[in-house]
C-alpha positions as CSV (number, residue, x, y, z in Angstrom):
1,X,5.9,-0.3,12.6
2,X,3.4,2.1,14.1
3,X,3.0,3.2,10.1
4,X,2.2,0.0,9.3
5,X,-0.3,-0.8,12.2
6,X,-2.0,2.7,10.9
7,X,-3.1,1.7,7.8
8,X,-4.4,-1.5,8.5
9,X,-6.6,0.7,11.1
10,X,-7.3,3.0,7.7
11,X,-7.7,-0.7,5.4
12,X,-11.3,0.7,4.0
13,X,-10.9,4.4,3.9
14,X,-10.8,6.1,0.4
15,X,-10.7,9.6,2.3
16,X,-8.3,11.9,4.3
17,X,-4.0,11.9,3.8
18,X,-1.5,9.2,4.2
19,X,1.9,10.6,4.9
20,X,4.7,9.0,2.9
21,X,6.2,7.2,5.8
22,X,2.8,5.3,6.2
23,X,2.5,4.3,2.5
24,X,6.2,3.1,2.2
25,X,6.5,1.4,5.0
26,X,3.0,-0.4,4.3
27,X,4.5,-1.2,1.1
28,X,7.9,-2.5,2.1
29,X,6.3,-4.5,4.7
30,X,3.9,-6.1,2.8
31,X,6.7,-7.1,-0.2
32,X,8.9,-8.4,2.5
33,X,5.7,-10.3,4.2
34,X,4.8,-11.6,0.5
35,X,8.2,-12.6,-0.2
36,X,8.8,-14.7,3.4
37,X,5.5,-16.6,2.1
38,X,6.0,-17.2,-1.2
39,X,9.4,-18.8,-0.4
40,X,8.5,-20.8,2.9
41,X,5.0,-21.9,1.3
42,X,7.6,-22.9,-2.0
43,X,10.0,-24.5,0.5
44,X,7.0,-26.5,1.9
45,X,5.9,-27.7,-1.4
46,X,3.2,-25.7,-2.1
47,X,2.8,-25.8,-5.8
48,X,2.8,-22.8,-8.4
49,X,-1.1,-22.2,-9.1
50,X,-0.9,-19.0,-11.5
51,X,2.1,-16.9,-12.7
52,X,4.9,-18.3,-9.6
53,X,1.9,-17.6,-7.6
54,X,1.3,-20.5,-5.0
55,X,-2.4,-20.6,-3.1
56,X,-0.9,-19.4,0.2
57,X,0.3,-16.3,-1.7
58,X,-2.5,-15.7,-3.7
59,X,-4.5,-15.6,-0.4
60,X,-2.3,-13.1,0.9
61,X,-2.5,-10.7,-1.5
62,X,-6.6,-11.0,-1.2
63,X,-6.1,-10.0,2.3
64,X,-3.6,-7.0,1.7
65,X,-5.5,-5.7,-1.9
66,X,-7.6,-3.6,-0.3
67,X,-5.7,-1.8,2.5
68,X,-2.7,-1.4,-0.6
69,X,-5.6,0.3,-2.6
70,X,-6.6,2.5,-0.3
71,X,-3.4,3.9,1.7
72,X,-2.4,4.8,-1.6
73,X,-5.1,6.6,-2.7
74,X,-5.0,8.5,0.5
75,X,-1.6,9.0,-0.4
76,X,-2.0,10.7,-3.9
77,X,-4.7,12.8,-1.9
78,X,-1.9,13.6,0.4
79,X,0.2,15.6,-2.6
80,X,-2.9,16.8,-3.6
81,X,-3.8,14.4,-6.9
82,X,-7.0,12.3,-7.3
83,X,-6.1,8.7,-5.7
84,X,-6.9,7.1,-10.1
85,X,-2.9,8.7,-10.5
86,X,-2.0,5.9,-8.8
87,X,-3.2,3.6,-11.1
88,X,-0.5,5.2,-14.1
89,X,2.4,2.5,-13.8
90,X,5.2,4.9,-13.5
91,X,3.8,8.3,-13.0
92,X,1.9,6.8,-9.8
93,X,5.0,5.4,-7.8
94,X,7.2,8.8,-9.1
95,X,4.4,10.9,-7.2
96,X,4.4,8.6,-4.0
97,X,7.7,10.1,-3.5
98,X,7.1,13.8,-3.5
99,X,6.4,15.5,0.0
100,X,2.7,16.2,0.6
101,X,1.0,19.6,1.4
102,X,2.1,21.2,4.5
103,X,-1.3,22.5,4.6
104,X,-4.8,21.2,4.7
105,X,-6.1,20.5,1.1
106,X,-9.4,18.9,-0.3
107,X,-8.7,15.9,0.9
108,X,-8.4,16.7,4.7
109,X,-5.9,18.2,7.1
110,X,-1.8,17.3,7.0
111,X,-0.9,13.6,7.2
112,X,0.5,12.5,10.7
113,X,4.4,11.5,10.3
């Protein structure tokens, strides 16, 4: 959890590292946050807006674009890459994967965890 406390803390910041551990586990708690709405807001009878999207959900994701955005853009600067990679469907996620520099790069010193 402490991962994903830490990049809400980071939610704004294009610069320095995110270690690996913080991006997944911002990711995984985010798609199991999303997933927990979208069924209790459809269980409630919240109605489907746009694409299976219901309001409730579409609000969450406002909230949680930005901080997605930007822990993993520090997390291509982490392995080294300009954060736009992330934006290449496939290529993008592959390279989340990869272990970042041991060292300090251009981007700032070593992720924490």
């Amino acid at each position: 959890m402490k991962y994903y406390f830490r990049a809400w803390k980071n939610y704004a910041k294009f610069h320095g590292r995110a270690s690996r551990s913080e991006y997944w586990y911002f990711t995984f708690i985010n798609i199991a946050i999303s997933l927990s709405i979208h069924f209790g807001a459809e269980a409630a009878g919240f109605h489907d807006i746009i694409l299976k999207q219901n309001g409730v959900d579409l609000c969450y994701l406002a909230a949680v674009l930005l901080p997605l955005i930007t822990v993993g853009v520090r997390r291509m600067q982490d392995i080294n890459r300009t954060g736009w990679i992330l934006f290449v469907p496939i290529y993008g996620q592959y390279l989340c994967c990869l272990d970042g520099h041991e060292e300090d790069n251009k981007y700032g010193p070593k992720a924490r965890g």
